[in-house]
C-alpha positions as CSV (number, residue, x, y, z in Angstrom):
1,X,98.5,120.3,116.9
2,X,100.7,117.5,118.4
3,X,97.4,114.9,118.0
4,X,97.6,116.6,114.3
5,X,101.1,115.5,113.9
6,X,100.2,111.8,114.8
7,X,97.8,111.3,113.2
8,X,100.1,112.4,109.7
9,X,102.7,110.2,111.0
10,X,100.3,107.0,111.1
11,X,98.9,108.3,107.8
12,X,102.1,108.3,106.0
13,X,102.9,105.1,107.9
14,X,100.2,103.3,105.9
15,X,99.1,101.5,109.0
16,X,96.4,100.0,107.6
17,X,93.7,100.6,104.5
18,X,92.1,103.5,105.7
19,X,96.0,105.3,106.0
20,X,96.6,103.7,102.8
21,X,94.7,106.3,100.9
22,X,94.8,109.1,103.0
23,X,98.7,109.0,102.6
24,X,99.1,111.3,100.0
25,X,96.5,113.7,101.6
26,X,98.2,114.2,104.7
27,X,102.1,114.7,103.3
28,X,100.1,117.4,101.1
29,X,98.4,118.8,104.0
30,X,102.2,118.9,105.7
31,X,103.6,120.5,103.2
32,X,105.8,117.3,102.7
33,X,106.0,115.1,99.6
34,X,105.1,111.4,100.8
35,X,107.7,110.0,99.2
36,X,110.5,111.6,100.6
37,X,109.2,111.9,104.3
38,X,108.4,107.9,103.6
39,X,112.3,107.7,102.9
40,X,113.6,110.0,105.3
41,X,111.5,108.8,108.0
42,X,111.6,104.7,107.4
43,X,115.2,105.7,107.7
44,X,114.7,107.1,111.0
45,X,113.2,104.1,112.5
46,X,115.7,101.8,110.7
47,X,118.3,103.4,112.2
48,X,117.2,105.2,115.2
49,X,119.3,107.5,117.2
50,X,122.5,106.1,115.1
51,X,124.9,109.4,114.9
52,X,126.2,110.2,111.4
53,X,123.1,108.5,110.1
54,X,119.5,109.5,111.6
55,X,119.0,112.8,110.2
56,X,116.5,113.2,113.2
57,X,119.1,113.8,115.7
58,X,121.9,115.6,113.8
59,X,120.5,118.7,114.8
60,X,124.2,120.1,116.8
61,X,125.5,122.7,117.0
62,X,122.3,123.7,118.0
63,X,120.6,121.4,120.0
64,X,122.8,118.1,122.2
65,X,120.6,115.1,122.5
66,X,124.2,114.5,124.9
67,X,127.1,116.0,126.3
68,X,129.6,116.2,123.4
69,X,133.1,115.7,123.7
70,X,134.8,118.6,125.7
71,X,136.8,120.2,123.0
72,X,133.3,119.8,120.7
73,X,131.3,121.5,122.9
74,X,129.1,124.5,122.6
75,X,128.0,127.9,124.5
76,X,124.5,127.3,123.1
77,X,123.9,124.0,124.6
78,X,123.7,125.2,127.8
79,X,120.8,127.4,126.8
80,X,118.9,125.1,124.2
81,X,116.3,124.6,126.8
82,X,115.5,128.6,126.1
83,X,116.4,128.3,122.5
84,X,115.5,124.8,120.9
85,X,112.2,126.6,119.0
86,X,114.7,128.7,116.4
87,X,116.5,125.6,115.2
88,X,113.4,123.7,115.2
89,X,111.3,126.1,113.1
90,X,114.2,126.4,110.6
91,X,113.6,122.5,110.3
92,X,109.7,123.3,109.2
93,X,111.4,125.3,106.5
94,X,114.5,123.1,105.3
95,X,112.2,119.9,105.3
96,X,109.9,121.7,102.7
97,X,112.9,122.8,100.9
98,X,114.1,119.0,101.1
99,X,110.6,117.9,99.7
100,X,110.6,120.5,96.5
101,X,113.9,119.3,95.5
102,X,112.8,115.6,95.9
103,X,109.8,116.3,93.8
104,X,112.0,118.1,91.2
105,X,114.8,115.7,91.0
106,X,111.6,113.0,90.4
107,X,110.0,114.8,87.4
108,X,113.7,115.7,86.2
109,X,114.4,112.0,85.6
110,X,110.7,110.5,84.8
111,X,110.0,109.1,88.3
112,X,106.7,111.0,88.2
């Protein structure tokens, strides 16, 4: 599954012309719209790890990539080594969530 998930990353990438037109394929085959993983992730790496700003790590008050300030701090982040699967599969479902209103929001203003 994780080999899977590479190889859809390099796809959507467009890393060279064999990616180029299995792009749309393998957003499809996500469940992702390649246009907006294409923005949100090109984002990602433009701004990695930048708080406030890479949705990728904005993932507290569930899961700490680091020790928050004190008076921030949760009870669950000293079990999200036990936990870190629930928040994660809720992403699987927001993302495609994300995607339908991206694709909506396109054919609402003629982007299609």
């Amino acid at each position: 599954m994780t080999a899977a998930g590479w190889l859809g990353h390099d796809f959507i990438h467009g890393v060279d012309s064999f990616t180029d037109r299995l792009r749309n394929f393998a957003g499809l085959a996500a469940g992702l719209g390649p246009t907006w993983w294409s923005d949100k992730h090109n984002k990602h790496h433009a701004l990695t790890n930048e708080q406030g700003v890479d949705e990728d790590i904005a993932t507290d008050p569930f899961l700490f990539t680091w020790a928050p300030d004190p008076k921030d701090d949760s009870p669950l982040r000293k079990i999200q080594h036990l936990i870190f699967w629930v928040p994660f599969s809720a992403l699987f479902a927001l993302w495609r969530v994300d995607t339908m209103q991206v694709v909506i929001e396109a054919v609402e203003n003629k982007r299609v």
